[in-house]
C-alpha positions in Angstrom: 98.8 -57.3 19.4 100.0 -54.6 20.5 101.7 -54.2 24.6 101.5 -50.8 26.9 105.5 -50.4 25.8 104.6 -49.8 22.2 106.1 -53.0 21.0 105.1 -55.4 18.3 104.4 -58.8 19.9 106.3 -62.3 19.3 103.7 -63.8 17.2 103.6 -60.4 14.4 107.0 -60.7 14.4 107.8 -64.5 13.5 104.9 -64.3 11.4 106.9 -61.2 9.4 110.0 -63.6 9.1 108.3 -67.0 8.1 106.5 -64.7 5.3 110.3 -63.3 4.1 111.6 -66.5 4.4 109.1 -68.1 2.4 108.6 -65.8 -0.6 112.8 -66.3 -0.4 112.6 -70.1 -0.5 109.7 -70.1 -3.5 112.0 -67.9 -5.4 115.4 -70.0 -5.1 113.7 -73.2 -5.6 112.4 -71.7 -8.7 115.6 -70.3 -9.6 117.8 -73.5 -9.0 115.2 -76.1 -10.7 116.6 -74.7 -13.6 120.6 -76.8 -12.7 119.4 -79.5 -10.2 117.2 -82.3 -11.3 117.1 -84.1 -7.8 113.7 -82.5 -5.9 114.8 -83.0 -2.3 118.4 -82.0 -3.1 116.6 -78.9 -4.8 114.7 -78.1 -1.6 117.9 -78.3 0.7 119.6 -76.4 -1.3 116.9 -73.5 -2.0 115.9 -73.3 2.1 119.7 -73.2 2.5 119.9 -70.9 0.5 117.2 -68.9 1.2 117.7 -68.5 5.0 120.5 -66.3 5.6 119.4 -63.9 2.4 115.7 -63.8 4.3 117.9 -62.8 8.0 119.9 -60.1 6.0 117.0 -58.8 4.0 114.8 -59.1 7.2 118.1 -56.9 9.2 118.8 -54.6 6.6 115.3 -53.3 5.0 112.2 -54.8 7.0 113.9 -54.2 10.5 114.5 -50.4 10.2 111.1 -49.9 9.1 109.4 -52.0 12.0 111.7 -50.4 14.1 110.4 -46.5 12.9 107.1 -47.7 13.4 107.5 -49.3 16.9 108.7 -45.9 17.8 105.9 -44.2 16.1 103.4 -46.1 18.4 104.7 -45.2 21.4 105.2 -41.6 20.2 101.7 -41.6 19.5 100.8 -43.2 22.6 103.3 -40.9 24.4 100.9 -37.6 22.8 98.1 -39.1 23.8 99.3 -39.2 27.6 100.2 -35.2 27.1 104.0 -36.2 26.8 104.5 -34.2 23.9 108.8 -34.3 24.2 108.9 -37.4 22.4 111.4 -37.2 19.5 112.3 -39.8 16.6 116.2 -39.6 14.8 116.2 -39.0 11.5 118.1 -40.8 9.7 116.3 -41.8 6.2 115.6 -39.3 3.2 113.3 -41.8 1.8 108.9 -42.1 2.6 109.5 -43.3 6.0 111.9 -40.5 7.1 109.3 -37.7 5.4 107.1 -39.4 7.8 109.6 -38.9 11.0 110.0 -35.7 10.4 106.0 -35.0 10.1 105.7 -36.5 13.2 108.8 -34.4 14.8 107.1 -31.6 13.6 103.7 -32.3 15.3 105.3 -33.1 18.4 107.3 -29.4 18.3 103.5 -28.0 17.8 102.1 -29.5 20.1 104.7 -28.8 22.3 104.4 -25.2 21.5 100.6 -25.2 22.0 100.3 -27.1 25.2 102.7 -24.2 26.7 100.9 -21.8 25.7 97.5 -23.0 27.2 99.2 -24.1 30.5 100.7 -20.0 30.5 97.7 -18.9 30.1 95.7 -21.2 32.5 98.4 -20.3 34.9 98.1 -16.2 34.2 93.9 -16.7 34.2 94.2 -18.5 37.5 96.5 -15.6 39.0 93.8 -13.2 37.8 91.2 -14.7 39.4 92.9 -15.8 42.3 93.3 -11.9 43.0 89.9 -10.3 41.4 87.8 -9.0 44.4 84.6 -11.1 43.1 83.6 -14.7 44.0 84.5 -17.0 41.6 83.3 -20.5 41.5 83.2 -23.1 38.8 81.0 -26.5 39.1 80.9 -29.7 37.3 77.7 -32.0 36.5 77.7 -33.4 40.2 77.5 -29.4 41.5 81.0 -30.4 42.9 83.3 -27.5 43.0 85.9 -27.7 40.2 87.5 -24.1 41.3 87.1 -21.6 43.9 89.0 -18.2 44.2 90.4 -16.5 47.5 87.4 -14.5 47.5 84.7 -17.4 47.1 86.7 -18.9 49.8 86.7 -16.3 52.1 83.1 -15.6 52.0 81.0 -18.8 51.4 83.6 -21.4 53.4 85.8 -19.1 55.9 89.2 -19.6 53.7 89.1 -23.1 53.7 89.9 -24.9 50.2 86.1 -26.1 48.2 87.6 -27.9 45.4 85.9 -31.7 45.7 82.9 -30.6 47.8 79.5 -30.3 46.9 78.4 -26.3 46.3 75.0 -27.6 48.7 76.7 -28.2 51.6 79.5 -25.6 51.0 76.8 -23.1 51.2 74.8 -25.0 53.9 75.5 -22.5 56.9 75.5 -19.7 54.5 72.7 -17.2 55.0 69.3 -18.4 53.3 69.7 -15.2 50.5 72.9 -16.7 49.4 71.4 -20.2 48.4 68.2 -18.6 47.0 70.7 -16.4 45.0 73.1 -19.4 43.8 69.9 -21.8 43.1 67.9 -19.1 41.0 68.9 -18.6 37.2 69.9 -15.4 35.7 71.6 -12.4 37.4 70.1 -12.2 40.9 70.5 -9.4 43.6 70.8 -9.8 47.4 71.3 -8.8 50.6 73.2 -10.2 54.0 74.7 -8.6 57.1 78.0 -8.8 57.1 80.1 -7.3 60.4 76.9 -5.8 61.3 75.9 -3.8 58.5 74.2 -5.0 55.7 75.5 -5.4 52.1 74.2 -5.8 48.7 75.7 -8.2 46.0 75.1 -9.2 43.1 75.2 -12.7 41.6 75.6 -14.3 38.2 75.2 -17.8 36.5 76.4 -19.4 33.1 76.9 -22.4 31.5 79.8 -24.2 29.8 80.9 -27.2 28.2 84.3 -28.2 29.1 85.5 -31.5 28.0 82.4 -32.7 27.1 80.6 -32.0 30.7 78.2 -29.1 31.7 79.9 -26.6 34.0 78.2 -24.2 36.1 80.0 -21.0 36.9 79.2 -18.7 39.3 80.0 -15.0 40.1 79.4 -13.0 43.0 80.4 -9.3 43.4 80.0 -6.9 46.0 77.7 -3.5 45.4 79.4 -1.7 48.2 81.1 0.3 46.3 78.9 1.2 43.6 76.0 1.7 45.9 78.3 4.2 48.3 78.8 6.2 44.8 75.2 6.0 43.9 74.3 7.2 47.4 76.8 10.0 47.2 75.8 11.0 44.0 72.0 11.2 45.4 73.0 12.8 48.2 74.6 15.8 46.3 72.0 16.0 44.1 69.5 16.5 46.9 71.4 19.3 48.5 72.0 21.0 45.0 67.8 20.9 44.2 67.2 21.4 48.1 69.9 24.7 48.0 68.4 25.8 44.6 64.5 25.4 46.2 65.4 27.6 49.4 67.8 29.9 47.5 64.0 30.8 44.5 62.0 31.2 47.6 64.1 33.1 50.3 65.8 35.6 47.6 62.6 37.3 47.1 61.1 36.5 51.1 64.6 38.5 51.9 63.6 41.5 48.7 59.8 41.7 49.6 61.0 41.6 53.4 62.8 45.0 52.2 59.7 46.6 50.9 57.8 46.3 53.4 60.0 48.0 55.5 60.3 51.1 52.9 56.7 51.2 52.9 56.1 51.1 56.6 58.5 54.3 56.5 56.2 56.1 53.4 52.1 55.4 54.8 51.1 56.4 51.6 52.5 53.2 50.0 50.8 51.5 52.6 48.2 49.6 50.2 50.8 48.0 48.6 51.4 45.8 51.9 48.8 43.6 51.3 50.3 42.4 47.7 53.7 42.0 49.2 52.4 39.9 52.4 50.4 37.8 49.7 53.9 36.7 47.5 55.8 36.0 50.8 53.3 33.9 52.2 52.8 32.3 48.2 56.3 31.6 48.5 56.6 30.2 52.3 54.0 28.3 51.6 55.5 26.5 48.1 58.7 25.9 50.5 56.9 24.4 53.0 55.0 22.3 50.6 58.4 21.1 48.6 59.8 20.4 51.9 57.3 17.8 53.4 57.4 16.2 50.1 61.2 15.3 50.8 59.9 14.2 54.3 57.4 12.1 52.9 59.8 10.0 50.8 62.2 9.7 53.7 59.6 8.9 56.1 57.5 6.3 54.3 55.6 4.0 56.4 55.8 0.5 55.9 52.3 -0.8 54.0 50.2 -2.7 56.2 48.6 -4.7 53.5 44.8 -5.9 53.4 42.5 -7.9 51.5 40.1 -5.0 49.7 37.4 -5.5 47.3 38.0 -3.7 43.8 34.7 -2.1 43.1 35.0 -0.5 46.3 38.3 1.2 46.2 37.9 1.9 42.5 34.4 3.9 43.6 35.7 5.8 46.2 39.5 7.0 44.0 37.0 8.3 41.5 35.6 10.9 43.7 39.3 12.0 44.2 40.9 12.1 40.9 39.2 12.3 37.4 40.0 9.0 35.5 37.5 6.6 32.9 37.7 2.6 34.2 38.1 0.5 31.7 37.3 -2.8 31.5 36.0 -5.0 34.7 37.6 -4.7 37.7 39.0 -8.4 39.4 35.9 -9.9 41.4 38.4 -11.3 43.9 40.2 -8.9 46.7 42.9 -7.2 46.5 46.0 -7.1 48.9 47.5 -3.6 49.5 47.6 -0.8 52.1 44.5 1.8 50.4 46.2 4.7 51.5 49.2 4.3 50.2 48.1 2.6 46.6 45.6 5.7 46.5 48.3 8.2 47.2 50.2 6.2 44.2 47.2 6.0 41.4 46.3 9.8 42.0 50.2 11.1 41.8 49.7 9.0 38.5 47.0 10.5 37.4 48.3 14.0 37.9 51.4 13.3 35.8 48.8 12.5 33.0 47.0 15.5 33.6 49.7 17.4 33.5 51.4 15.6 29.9 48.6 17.8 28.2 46.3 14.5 28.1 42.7 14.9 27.2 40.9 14.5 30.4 38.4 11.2 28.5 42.1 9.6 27.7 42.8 9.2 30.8 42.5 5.8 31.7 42.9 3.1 34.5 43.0 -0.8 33.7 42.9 -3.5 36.4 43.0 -6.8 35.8 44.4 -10.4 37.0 47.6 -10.9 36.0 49.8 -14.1 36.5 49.4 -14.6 40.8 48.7 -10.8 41.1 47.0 -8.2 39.9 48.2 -5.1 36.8 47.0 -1.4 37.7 48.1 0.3 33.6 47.8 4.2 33.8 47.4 5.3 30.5 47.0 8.8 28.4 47.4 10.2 25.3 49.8 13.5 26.5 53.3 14.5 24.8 54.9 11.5 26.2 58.6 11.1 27.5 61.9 10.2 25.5 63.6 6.9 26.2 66.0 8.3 28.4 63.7 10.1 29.9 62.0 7.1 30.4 64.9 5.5 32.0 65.8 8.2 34.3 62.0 8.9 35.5 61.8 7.3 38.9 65.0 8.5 39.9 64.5 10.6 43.3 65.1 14.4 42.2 64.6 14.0 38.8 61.8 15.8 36.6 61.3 17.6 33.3 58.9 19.8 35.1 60.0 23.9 35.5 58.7 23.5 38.8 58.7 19.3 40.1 60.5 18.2 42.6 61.1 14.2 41.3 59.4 12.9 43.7 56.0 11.4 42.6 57.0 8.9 40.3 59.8 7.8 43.3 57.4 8.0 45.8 54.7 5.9 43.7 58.3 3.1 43.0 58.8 3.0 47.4 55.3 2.4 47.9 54.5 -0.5 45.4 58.0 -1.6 45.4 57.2 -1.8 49.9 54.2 -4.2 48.4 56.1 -6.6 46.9 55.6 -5.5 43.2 57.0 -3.4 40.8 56.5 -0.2 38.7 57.2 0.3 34.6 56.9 3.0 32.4 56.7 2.5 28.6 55.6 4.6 25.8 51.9 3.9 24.8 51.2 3.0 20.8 50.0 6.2 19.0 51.3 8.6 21.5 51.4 8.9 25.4 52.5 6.7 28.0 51.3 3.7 30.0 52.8 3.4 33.7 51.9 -0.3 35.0 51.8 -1.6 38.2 52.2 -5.2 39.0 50.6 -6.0 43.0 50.8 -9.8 44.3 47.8 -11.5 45.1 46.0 -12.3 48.5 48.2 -14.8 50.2 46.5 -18.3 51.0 45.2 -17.9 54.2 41.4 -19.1 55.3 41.0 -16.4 57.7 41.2 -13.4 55.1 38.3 -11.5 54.5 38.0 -8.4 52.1 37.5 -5.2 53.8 36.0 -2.1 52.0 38.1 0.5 51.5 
């Protein structure tokens, strides 16, 4: 049995010395039968005997060694509490000592180690302490393990979270930040914050620390990035803007010039007509580029309705050339029909323009999931992945004369609806842009509407 102090108990140890003194007593008795005749005699004289050589042996050799081993235990025991300063004197050369000085050399290791995890745990905690994201680590029972300055500051107005449960931490928190913390995955939202709203961004992993699932969660800012991004569109709107006005009003200003040196020679005066035709060609392609700009920063909010398929469908085919594939949903849609037809026909154009045959053109509509899918397809010179990527930027386009506008305008409009626009390269050459539209809410009183 062994006690919390690490040392052998009573009975262990009397047992040890009957055992010595025993094996001591069989061997005088057998030594001394050999001179004494007289059995009892023989036994007195053998335990006698026997006695102090069983103390000395048990002092000299046994007692060391149980003493090395008692303070092996509660070496041991001391490592296993984290109290790795524990230190046994060498004083042997023999087995015993080799193992003393193993176990000196472990406890110098794991000295060395445990210093060098609790420096680093101290210089992780300093670097999180100051990052500008949120920071918050939860155990199994969503109770808060670790929180940062930052998390503090904005989920729990700078009080300490460690020991609380993340629910009611974030329980008078806005109803984005709990959708965002509950949902799995990288997750974007939005709040006010001093009156003006801000975007952030939220992330959640898993780990297994000391045997026990850990959540942790990271919440950053946009601010920032989405001051740049608005800067960087910004200039890149007054660059195409400057470069639009500057190809239309250089040659309004040169044909503006003409005309005057024609007024003053009348027998020029037939060419008057072709030079009032290109200024008004080119006041009128300024004008048009123009309200396309005003058009993307003006978009109206959809007023979405329930509208049969067949109907719409029917009535976009008499305004842009397309082949329907497939069967159209039997059940309603729900959209604004201006705006989805101002998407679908901009759409359209673009595959036109690719260098698409006119027949492989095509429009698919069908259920999908609780929505409907709307997949543009064509078989034109199709777009580069990076093209790809970049397409429904605002301003961009591989077009001599686009604007980048369409494909942001159609991204507003269905992206205003709830859904979401993708572009992907179509199998044996073109491209397929897809549109995703949620279905009719549940509501008795809906009824579809013809477009």
């Amino acid at each position: 049995m062994r006690h919390r102090s690490g040392q052998i108990g009573i009975p262990r140890r009397v047992l040890l010395s009957v055992i010595v003194m025993l094996a001591m007593t069989v061997a005088m008795t057998w030594l001394l039968s050999r001179v004494i005749d007289n059995p009892i005699g023989l036994c007195a004289l053998a335990t006698a005997c026997a006695f102090p050589i069983a103390y000395l042996t048990n002092r000299m050799i046994v007692g060391p060694v149980r003493n090395i081993l008692v303070a092996l235990g509660d070496g041991l025991l001391s490592f296993s509490e984290r109290d790795y300063g524990v230190r046994i004197a060498r004083q042997r050369d023999d087995d015993v000592g080799e193992l003393v000085r193993r176990f000196n050399r472990l406890g110098e290791m794991l000295k060395t180690e445990h210093n060098d995890i609790y420096q680093r745990e101290i210089l992780l905690e300093t670097v999180l302490e100051s990052t500008p994201q949120a920071v918050v680590l939860c155990n199994e029972a969503d109770r808060v393990v670790f929180a940062n300055l930052t998390a503090r500051a904005l989920f729990y107005g700078g009080k300490r979270m460690e020991g609380l449960v993340l629910a009611e931490v974030l329980a008078k928190n806005p109803g984005e930040v709990r959708e965002a913390l509950k949902g799995e995955g990288d997750f974007l939202f939005t709040v006010e914050r001093g009156g003006e709203l801000e975007t952030f961004g939220a992330a959640r992993r898993y780990f297994t620390i000391s045997t026990q699932q850990h959540t942790l969660y990271v919440v950053k800012s946009l601010a920032r990035e989405m001051a740049q991004k608005e800067a960087e569109v910004w200039k890149k709107a007054i660059r195409v803007i400057s470069h639009e006005l500057n190809n239309s009003l250089a040659p309004i200003t040169s044909l503006v010039h003409s005309a005057r040196l024609i007024t003053k020679n009348p027998e020029h005066a037939h060419r008057l007509e072709a030079v009032f035709d290109t200024i008004e060609e080119r006041a009128v392609h300024l004008k048009n580029f123009l309200d396309g700009y005003a058009r993307l920063a003006k978009l109206p909010r959809p007023t979405p309705r329930a509208v049969l398929w067949t109907d719409f469908l029917g009535g976009l085919q008499k305004l842009c050339a397309f082949r329907l594939s497939g069967e159209p949903p039997r059940g309603p849609g729900w959209f604004d029909p201006p705006q989805l037809e101002q998407v679908i026909i901009n759409l359209v154009k673009n595959a036109a323009e690719s260098g698409s045959p006119p027949e492989e053109i095509v429009l698919e509509v069908q259920a999908s999931g609780e929505g409907v899918e709307l997949r543009v397809l064509d078989r034109g010179k199709g777009m580069a992945d990076d093209v790809i990527r970049r397409a429904v930027l605002p301003f961009y386009s591989t077009k001599k004369t686009g604007s980048g506008l369409g494909l942001a305008l159609c991204r507003d409009i269905i992206d205003a609806h709830g859904g979401r626009l993708s572009i992907a390269p179509r199998d044996g050459g073109g491209v397929v842009v897809s549109v995703w539209l949620p279905g009719v809410p549940e509501a008795s009183d809906l009824r579809p509407q013809a477009s």
